[in-house]
KEKE-447689 format. One record per residue (C-alpha): x, y, z. Coordinates in pm, whole numbers, padded with zeros to 5 digits, always signed. Layout:
residues N
XYZ...
***
This chain:
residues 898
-04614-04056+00676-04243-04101+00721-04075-04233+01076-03939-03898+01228-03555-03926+01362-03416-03651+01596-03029-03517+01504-02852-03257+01627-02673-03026+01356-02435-02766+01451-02592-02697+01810-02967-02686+01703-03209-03030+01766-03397-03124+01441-03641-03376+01353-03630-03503+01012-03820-03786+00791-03615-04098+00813-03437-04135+00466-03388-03768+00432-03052-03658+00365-02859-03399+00627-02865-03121+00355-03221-03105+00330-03263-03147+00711-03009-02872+00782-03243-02675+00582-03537-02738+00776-03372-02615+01068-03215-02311+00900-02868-02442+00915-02663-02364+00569-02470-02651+00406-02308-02574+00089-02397-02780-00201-02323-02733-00629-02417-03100-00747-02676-03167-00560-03046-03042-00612-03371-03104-00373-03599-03243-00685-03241-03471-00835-03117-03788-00630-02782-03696-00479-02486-03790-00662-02170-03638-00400-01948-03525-00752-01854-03208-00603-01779-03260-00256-01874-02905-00107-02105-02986+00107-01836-03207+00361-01921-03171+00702-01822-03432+01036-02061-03632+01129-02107-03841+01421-02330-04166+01483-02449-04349+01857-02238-04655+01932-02436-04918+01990-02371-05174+02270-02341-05528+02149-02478-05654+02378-02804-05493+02422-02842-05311+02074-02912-05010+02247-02715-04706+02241-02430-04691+02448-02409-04429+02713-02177-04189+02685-01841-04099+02917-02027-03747+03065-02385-03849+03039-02587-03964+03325-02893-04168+03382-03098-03873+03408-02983-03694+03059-02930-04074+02848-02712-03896+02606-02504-04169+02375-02181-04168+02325-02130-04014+01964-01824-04160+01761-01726-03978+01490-01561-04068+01191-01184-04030+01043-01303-03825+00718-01578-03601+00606-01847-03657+00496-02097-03573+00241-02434-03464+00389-02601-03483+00007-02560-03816-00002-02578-03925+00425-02924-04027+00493-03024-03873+00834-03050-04113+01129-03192-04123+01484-02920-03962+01724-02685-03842+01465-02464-03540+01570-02311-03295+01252-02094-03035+01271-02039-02797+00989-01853-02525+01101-01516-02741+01233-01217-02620+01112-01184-02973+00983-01497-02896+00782-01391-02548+00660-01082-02676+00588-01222-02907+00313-01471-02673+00217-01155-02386+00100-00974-02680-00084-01265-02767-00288-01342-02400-00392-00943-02374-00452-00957-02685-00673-01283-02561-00842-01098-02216-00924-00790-02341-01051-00981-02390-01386-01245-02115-01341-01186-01813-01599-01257-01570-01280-01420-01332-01533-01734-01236-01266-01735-00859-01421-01872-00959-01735-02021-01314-01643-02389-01339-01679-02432-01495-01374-02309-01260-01152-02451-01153-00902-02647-01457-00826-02386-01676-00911-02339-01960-00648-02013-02040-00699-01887-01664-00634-02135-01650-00323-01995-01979-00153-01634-01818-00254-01701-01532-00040-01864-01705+00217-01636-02053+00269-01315-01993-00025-00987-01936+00065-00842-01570+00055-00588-01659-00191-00497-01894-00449-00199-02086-00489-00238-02139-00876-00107-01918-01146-00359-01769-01382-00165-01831-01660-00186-02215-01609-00536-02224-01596-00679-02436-01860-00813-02253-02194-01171-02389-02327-01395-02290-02571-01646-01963-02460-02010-01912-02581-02067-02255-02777-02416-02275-02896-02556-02634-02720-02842-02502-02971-03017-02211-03108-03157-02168-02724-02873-02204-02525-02501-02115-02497-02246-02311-02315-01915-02171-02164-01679-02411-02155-01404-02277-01909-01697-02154-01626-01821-02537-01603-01752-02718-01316-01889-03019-01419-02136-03054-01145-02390-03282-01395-02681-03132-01269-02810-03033-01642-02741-03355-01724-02895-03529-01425-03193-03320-01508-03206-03420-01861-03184-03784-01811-03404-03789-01492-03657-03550-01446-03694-03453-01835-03669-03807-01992-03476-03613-02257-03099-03767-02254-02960-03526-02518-02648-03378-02363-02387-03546-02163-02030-03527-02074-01767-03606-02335-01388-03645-02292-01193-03716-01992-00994-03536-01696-00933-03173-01763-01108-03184-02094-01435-03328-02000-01706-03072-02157-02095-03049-02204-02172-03160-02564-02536-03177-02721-02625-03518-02899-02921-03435-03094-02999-03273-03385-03112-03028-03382-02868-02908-03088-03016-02957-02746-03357-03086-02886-03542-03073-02540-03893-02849-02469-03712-02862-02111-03362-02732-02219-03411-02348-02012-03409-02541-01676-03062-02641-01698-02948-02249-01696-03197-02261-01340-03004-02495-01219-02626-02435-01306-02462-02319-01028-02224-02078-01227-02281-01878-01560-02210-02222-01822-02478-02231-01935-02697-01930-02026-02992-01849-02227-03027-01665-02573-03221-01446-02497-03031-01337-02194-02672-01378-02280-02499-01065-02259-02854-00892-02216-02871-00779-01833-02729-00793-01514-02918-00937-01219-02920-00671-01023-03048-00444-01261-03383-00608-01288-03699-00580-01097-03967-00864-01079-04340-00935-01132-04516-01207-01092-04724-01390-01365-04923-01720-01506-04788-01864-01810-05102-01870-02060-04954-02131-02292-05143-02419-02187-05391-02514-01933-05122-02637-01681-05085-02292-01541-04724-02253-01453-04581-01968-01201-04395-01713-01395-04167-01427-01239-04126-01211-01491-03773-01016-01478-03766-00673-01626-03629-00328-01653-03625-00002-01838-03367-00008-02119-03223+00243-02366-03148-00053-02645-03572-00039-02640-03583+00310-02681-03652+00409-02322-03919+00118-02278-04019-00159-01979-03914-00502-02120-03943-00832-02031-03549-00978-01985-03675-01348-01927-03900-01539-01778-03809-01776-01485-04014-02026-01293-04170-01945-00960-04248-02199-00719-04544-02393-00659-04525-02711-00574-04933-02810-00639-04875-02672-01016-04541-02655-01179-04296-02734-00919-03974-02545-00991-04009-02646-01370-04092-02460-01677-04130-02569-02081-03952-02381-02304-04231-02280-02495-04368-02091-02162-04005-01926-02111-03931-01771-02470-04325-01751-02575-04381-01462-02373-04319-01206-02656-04669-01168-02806-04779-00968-02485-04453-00735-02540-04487-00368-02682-04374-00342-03005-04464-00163-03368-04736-00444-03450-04946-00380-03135-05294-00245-03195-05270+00139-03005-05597+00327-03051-05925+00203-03180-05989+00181-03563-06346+00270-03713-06403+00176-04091-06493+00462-04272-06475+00436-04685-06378+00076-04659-06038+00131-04474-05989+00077-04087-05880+00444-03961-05767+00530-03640-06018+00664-03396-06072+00803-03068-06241+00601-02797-06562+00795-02695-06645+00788-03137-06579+00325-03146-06783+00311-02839-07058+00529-02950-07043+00369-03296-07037-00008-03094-07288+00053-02876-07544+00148-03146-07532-00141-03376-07518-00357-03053-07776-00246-02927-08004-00259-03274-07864-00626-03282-07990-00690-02969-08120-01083-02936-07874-01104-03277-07575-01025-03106-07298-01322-03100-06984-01290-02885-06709-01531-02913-06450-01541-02711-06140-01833-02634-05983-01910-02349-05668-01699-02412-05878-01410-02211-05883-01423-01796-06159-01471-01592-06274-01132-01535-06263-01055-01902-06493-01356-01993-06767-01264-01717-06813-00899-01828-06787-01033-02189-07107-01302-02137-07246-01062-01857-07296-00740-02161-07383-01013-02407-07665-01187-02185-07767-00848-02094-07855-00710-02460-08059-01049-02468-07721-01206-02700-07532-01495-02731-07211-01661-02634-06986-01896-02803-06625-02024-02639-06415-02062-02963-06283-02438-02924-06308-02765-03078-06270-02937-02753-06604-02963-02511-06693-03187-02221-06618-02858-01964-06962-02882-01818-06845-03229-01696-06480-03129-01560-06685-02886-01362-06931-03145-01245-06676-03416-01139-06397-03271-01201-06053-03273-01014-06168-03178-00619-05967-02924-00377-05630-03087-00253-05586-03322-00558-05223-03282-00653-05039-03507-00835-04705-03489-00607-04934-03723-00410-04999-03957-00608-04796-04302-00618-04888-04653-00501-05252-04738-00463-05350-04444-00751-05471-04528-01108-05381-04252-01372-05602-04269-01700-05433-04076-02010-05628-04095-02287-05671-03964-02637-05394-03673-02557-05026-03625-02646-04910-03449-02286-04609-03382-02428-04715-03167-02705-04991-03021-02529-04952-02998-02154-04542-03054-02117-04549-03019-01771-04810-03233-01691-04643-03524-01865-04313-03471-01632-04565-03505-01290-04716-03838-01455-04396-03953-01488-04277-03896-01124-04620-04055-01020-04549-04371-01209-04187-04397-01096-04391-04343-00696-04568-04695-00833-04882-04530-00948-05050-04752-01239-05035-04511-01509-05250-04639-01840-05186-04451-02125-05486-04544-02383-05466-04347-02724-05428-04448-03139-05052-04365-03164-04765-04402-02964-04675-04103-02749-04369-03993-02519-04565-04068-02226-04592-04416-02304-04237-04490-02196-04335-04416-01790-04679-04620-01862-04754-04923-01644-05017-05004-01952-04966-04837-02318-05309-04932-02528-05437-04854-02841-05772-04803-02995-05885-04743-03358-05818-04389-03498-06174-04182-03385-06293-04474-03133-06140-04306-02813-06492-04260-02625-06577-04646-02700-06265-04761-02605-06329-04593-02242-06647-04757-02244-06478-05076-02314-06329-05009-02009-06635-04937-01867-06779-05271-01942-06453-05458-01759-06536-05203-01443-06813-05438-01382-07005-05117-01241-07367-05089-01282-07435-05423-01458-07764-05340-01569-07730-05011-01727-07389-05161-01914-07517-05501-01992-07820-05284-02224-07557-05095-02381-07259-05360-02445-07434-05440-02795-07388-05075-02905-07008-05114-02923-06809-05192-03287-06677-05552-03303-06307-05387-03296-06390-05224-02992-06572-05549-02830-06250-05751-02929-05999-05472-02763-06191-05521-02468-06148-05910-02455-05774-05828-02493-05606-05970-02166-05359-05683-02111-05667-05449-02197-05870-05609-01896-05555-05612-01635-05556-05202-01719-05939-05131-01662-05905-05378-01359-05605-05170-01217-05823-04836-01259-06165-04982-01053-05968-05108-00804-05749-04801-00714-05789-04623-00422-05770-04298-00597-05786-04282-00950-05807-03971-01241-05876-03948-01593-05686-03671-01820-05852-03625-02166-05737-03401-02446-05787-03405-02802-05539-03607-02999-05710-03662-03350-06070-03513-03234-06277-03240-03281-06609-03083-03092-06787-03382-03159-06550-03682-03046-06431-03505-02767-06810-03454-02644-06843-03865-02652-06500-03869-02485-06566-03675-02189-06925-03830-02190-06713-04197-02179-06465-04097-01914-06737-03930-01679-06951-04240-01697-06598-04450-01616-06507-04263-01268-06890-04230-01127-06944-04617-01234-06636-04697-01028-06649-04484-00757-06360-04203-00851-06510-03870-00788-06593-03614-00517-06273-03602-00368-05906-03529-00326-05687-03699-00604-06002-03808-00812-06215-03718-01088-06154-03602-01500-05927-03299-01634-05954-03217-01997-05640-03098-02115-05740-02774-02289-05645-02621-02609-05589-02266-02399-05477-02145-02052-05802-02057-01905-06077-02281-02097-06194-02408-01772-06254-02115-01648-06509-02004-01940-06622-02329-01884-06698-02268-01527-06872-01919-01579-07122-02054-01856-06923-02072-02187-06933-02362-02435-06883-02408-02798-07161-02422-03081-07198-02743-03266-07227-02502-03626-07020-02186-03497-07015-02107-03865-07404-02132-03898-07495-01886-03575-07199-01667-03699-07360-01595-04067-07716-01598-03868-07593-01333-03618-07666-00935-03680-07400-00847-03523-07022-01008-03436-06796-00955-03108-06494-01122-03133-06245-01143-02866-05913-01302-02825-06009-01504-03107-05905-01505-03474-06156-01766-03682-06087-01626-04014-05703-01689-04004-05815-02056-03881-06020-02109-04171-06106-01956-04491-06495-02071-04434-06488-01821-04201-06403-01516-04379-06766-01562-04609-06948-01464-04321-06815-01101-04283-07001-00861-04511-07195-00555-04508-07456-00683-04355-07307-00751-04063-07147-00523-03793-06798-00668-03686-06637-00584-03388-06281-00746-03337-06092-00647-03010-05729-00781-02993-05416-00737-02950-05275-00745-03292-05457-00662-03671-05512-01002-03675-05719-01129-04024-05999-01132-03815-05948-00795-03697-05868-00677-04046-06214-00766-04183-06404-00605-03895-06654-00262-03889-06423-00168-03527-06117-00307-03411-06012-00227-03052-05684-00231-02883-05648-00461-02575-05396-00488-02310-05162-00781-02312-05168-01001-01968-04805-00837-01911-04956-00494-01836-05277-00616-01670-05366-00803-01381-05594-01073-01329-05682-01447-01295-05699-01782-01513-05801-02068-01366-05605-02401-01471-05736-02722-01648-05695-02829-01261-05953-02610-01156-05711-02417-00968-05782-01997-00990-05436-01844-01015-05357-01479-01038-05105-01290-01220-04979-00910-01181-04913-00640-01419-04518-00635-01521-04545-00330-01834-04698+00001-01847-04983-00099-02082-04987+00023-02425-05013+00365-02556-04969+00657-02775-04911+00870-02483-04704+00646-02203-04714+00977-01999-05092+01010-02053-05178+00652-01928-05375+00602-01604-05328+00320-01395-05630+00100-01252-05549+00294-00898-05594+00642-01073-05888+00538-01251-06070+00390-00961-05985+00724-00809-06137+00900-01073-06484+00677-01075-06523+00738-00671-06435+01124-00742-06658+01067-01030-06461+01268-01280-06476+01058-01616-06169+00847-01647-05967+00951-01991-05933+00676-02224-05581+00641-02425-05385+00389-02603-05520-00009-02520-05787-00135-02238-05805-00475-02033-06081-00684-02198-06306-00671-01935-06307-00295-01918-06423-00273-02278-06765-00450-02180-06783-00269-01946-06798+00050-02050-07045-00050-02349-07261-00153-02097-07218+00191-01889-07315+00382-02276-07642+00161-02328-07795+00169-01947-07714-00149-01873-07643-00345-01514-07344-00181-01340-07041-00378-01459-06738-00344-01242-06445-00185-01445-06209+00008-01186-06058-00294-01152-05998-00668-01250-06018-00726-00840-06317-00573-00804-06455-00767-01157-06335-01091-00950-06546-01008-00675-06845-00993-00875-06798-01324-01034-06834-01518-00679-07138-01303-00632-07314-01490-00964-07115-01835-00988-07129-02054-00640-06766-02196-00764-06592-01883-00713-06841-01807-00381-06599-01635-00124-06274-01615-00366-06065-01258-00371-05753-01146-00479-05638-01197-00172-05665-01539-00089-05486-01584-00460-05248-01379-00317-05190-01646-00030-04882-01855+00017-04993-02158+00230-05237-02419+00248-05524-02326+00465-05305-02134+00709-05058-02425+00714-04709-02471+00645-04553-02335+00361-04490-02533+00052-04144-02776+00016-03858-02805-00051-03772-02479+00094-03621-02251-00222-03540-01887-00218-03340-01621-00361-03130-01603-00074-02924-01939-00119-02911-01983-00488-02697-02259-00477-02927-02469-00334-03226-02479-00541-03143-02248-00859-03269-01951-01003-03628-02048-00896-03820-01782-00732-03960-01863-00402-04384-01774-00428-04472-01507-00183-04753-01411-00424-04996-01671-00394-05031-02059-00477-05372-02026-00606-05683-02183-00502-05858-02482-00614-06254-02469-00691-06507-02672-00542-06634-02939-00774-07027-02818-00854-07200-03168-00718-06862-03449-00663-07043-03770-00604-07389-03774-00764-07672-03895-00519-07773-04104-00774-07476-04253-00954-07659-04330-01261-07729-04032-01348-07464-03888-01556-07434-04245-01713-07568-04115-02112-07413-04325-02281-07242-04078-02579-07300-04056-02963-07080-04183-03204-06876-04405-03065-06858-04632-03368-06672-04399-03588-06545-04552-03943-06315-04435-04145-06404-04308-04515-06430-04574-04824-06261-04318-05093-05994-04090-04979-05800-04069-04640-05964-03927-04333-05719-03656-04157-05693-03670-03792-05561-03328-03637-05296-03402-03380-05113-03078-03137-04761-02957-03216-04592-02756-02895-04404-02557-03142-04695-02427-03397-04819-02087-03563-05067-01995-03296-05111-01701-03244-04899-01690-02868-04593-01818-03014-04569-01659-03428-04398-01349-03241-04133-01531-03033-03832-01481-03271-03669-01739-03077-03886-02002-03102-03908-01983-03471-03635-02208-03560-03764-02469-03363-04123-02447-03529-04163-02674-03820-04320-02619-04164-04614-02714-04242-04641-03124-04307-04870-03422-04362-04800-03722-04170-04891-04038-04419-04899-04436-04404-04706-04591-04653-04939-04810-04813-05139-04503-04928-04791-04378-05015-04699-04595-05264-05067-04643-05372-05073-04234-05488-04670-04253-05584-04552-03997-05279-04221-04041-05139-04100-03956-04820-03982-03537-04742-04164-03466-05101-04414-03152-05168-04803-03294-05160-05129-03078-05231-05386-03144-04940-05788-03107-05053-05979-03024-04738-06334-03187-04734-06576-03033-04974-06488-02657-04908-06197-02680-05207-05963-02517-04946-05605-02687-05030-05248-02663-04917-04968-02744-05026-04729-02961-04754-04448-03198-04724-04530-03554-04689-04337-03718-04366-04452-04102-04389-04483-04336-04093-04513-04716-04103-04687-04716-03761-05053-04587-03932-05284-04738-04096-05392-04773-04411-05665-04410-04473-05515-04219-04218-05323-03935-04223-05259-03673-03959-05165-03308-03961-05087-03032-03712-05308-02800-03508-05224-02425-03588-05048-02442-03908-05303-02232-04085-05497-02561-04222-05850-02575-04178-05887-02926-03954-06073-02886-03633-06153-03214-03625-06149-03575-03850-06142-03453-04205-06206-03619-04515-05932-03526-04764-05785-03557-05093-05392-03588-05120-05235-03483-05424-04797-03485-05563-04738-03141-05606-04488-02942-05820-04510-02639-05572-04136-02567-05466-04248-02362-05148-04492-02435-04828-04797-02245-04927-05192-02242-04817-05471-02056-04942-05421-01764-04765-05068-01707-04994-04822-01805-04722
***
């Protein structure tokens, strides 16, 4: 822990961490400093001077190095004598120190503060009635508050500049409001590791300019508008929209990824929507354990899919004569419930982890209850071991720096958890040993102390290469060492190889991410297997800042996880074996075109969702759902951390005026009066009320609270968790989180929203520290994976920007989502005549499913390797044999005609 120093600012004692600068310990002590450059999460830079304040400093006798004693103090009191200095200066940059005296309400201080704000505004347009950022505009706040009354510039010499330049197709710059403060820049070159904008001219015509194509080419460009202390730069889908005062707030959980980022959602009613509730944007909230202040782009413009709009399933649909027709609730239910319940033992549920928590336990508890089945739709496992020795309460990776080992392997964190990749990142530039171990090269190998390789598919034997360096339990590894490939035995003899897997034993604290970078169900299984085997042999789990995190394909995949869900080995097998289908929050026959055999009449297919997805479109009953903007209820991170979001949007209807709330339901259950069913349900409700139809175990559905508290009743995890210790803002009564941000000084840390509705709470890992610590060591199958003799084996790799199913409706993310494409070596390039950007036909396997792709080609694979994206409508879940053809097609196209 840092030295403490005591100061005295403006009157009022403080003690503050040695090395911390006076703004930050003015804040501490509630004192206001104004600041535009500088930024609690940037290093200080003192560009824009507002933040000048006196400050004096203890003279120090020569002669005895101690403080001297001041002219009025006395040998009782001891107070120094304080000399202060002939200028200001800046407290951003002034470091505080023991005995230090500032004073920031002088008239020498104001003084400097009204010439900066004069200077500022000489080249300001001054147009705050129709700026975006008024009303929580810094610069016209710290006018008001420290700016002189008038100015002594013309208008009509102010300085003309460009207005609303596109930086990109994301955000707009306004060239006259800028006050070149660099803190988007500082951000992009510091904290984002993205150095695409910067300044360009000099004196009165320096400007912001973009230097990537396409414009502003960041996943983190949205945090820049956060930060900019006046309206330059702005988002697209707020510019001109809204103004700030107009909009009410909700807070949410981005469902993205499995990071888990705090949302506040800012909407209002608008008649450009027809009347409706919509979502204006999405800004960060603040939580320093999860996301920081910091959100990807993809989790600020993806939030449209959970929007109202003409698309959205609104009552249920029955097939009758082989067309879907619309239907009231009490006749799908009915019609549900009695094929379900003929099914019985045949019944097969699959769900993803788009759904929350309470959704998923009502979902498994019906299923389980008719004597059914469940099936999480992934291709990633290795959950039951995250939950097993998993990340522990308190681990946080703000804490981690020297003395910590951070293991990355077989995951692109860029592409699939963005945020996570920015908090390695800081945790290597702390001095933690970050080893990056994968078959490509990946943005986070730039922060790595160590950046390995393996063979493409050998990611669980090169952990347990690592494993055999550990030195751990000689005699269960010294039976197994045989087992590994010769490549693998000879990567392990590599020097730099050893010095990593040394680095991770010996670390006080050490953690394992694993994701799923050119894996499917199967390799992942060995992975997980490999890494869990790795942290018990050398000691890693059980406790804070220890222990493995798989970096999930969805949001809440831990949570199923946690509450009894896994995938099936042959999902397509048990699905054409199965009497009956319930499908939620996932769409398999979009995925793949294997899937779309096993719907027939001989099955009974019930789909709910939020859209007619393909799925949906081939089911018996489709069922409207709730998006989690009109819902509340909880996901819990790949972190193991239970978060809970809140309802922003009436849910959807056919009658708005005719839709109950949860309240006036529950109201109507205690009364019980039946509750009226219109327009879409929660998922968890649906269940629910099936089960209430058939007889079955009373299944909470008055609200997702009460669902909540049911789930700590059956899984010891969630044991004493409610809504409202979710709902709590401080560690175990403690202080609250920091650096201090609110909405009430907005030039200080942005457009960040302080969290006063809860930080979440982590689980407890199921055993930490096995008694025995052999006894999770299996050593996993197929780690000797080889790649194909004919043909090229196609490893599926994750694309941020892709056609799931959470992003296809964001208009504005469209542009930045590519086509479809084949990544290919060149060897095999030349070998089958393909050049570079040209139109290929890929042969999936032995199903005959094709599509037809451009060719990118990369000199970095090797020879019978290829890889292609996640989520562009191509059937890879995992390594894929596959046939790659020239094609005369003229247009991206797949099977399914698009």
């Amino acid at each position: 822990m840092a030295k403490l120093v005591t100061l005295t600012i403006d009157g009022i004692q403080v003690e503050a961490p040695e090395g911390m600068v006076v703004v930050d310990a003015a804040r501490l002590a509630g004192v206001e400093i104004p600041v535009f450059c500088y930024h609690p999460k940037m290093e200080p830079v003192g560009m824009c001077r507002m933040c000048l304040v006196e400050i004096g400093r203890p003279v120090i006798d020569r002669a005895s190095g101690q403080p001297a004693a001041g002219e009025t103090s006395s040998a009782e009191d001891g107070r120094p004598k304080i000399q202060f200095g002939a200028k200001l200066e800046t407290a951003c940059t002034t470091p505080v120190s023991q005995g230090m005296v500032v004073l920031g309400m002088t008239e020498k201080a104001k003084a400097g503060r009204k010439d900066i704000l004069e200077f500022l505004l000489t080249s300001h347009p001054l147009d705050c009635p129709i700026c975006d950022k008024g009303g929580e505009c810094p610069l016209q706040n710290l006018t008001m508050g420290y700016g002189p009354g008038e100015s002594r510039f013309l208008f009509d010499d102010k300085k003309r500049q460009l207005k609303h330049v596109p930086l990109g197709d994301l955000i707009f710059l306004d060239r006259e409001r800028c006050i070149q403060c660099a803190r988007c820049v500082r951000f992009q070159d510091k904290i984002a590791d993205d150095p695409v904008i910067g300044f360009f001219n000099r004196g009165r015509s320096l400007e912001i300019a973009t230097f990537s194509e396409p414009g502003f080419g960041s996943y983190w460009s949205g945090n820049t508008t956060d930060i900019c202390p006046v309206g330059a730069l702005t988002t697209a889908d707020f510019h001109f929209q809204a103004r700030p005062w107009e909009l009410s707030s909700s807070a949410s959980i981005c469902n993205q990824c499995p990071v888990g980022c705090n949302l506040t959602l800012n909407i209002r009613r608008e008649a450009a929507s027809g009347g409706k509730w919509v979502v204006k944007r999405a800004l960060p909230r603040q939580n320093e354990a999860v996301n920081e202040i910091w959100i990807c782009d993809k989790g600020r413009f993806g939030y449209h899919f959970g929007e109202q709009n003409a698309e959205r399933l609104t009552q249920p649909l029955v097939r009758k004569n082989g067309a879907l027709t619309p239907a009231s609730w009490d006749e799908a239910l009915g019609l549900v419930a009695e094929h379900f319940q003929q099914a019985g033992k045949g019944l097969l549920t699959l769900a993803s982890g788009r759904l929350a928590n309470e959704d998923l336990f009502n979902l498994r508890r019906f299923t389980l209850g008719l004597g059914g089945k469940t099936a999480l739709y992934s291709f990633m496992a290795g959950g039951e071991l995250t939950s097993q020795v998993g990340f522990a309460p308190g681990t946080d990776f703000a804490s981690m720096g020297q003395g910590n080992a951070i293991l990355v392997v077989g995951c692109d964190l860029e592409e699939e958890a963005p945020l996570w990749r920015l908090r390695l990142k800081q945790a290597a530039e702390r001095g933690a040993t970050l080893i990056v171990l994968n078959s490509r090269q990946t943005k986070l190998d730039k922060a790595a102390t160590y950046s390995l390789r393996y063979p493409f598919g050998s990611a669980a034997g090169a952990v347990l290469a690592k494993l055999m360096i550990a030195g751990a339990q000689p005699n269960i590894i010294a039976q197994k060492r045989a087992e590994l490939p010769e490549a693998l035995q000879e990567l392990a003899r590599n020097p730099t190889f050893q010095a990593a897997a040394k680095a991770f034993a010996d670390a006080k604290d050490a953690v394992i991410l694993y994701g799923s970078d050119g894996m499917g169900l199967a390799e992942t299984e060995a992975l997980a297997q490999a890494c869990a085997n790795l942290l018990i042999a050398t000691g890693h789990t059980g406790r804070a800042n220890n222990g493995l995190l798989g970096v999930w394909p969805r949001a809440n995949d831990q949570g199923a996880w946690e509450m009894g869900w896994a995938p099936r080995a042959d999902l397509l097998a048990d699905m054409q074996a199965a009497e009956a289908l319930y499908i939620a929050g996932a769409d398999p026959a979009a995925d793949d075109l294997a899937y779309q055999a096993v719907f027939g009449a001989q099955k009974f297919v019930v789909v709910q969702d939020l859209y007619l997805s393909q799925t949906a479109k081939l089911a018996d009953v489709a069922l409207p759902v709730q998006s989690w903007l009109e819902r509340e209820g909880s996901y819990t991170s790949g972190e193991r951390r239970v978060q809970r979001f809140y309802p922003a949007l009436p849910a959807t209807s056919l009658a708005p005026a005719k839709v109950e709330t949860a309240s006036t339901r529950r109201a109507k259950v205690l009364t019980g009066i039946k509750p009226e069913l219109a327009g879409a349900q929660a998922d968890y409700i649906i269940p629910a009320l099936l089960a209430a139809k058939l007889g079955l175990a009373d299944m909470a559905q008055s609200s997702a609270a009460a669902v909540f508290a049911q789930i700590g009743n059956v899984f010891p995890t969630f044991a004493g968790l409610t809504y409202q210790k979710l709902a709590e803002t401080h560690e175990q009564g403690a202080k609250l989180v920091s650096p201090l941000i609110g909405r009430s000084d907005l030039y200080y840390g942005g457009a960040s929203y302080a969290n006063s509705q809860g930080l979440g709470v982590q689980l407890d890992v199921k055993s930490g520290q096995p008694a025995n610590p052999g006894s999770l060591l299996n050593w996993p199958k197929a780690v000797d994976f080889k790649l194909p003799r004919l043909g090229l084996m196609a490893f599926p790799v994750t694309r941020l920007y892709d056609w799931g199913a959470t992003l296809l409706p964001s208009k504005l993310l469209q542009k930045r989502t590519v086509e479809p494409y084949l990544v290919l070596n060149v060897p095999d390039a030349r070998l089958l005549k393909i050049s570079d950007g040209a139109m290929v036909r890929v042969i999936f396997g032995e199903s005959n499913q094709s599509a037809v792709v451009r060719a990118v080609l990369d000199e970095q694979l090797p020879e019978r390797v290829a890889l292609i994206p996640r989520s562009f409508d191509m059937p890879l879940s995992g390594p894929t044999v596959v046939e790659i053809k020239p094609a005369s097609d003229t247009c991206f196209s797949t099977d399914r005609g698009l």
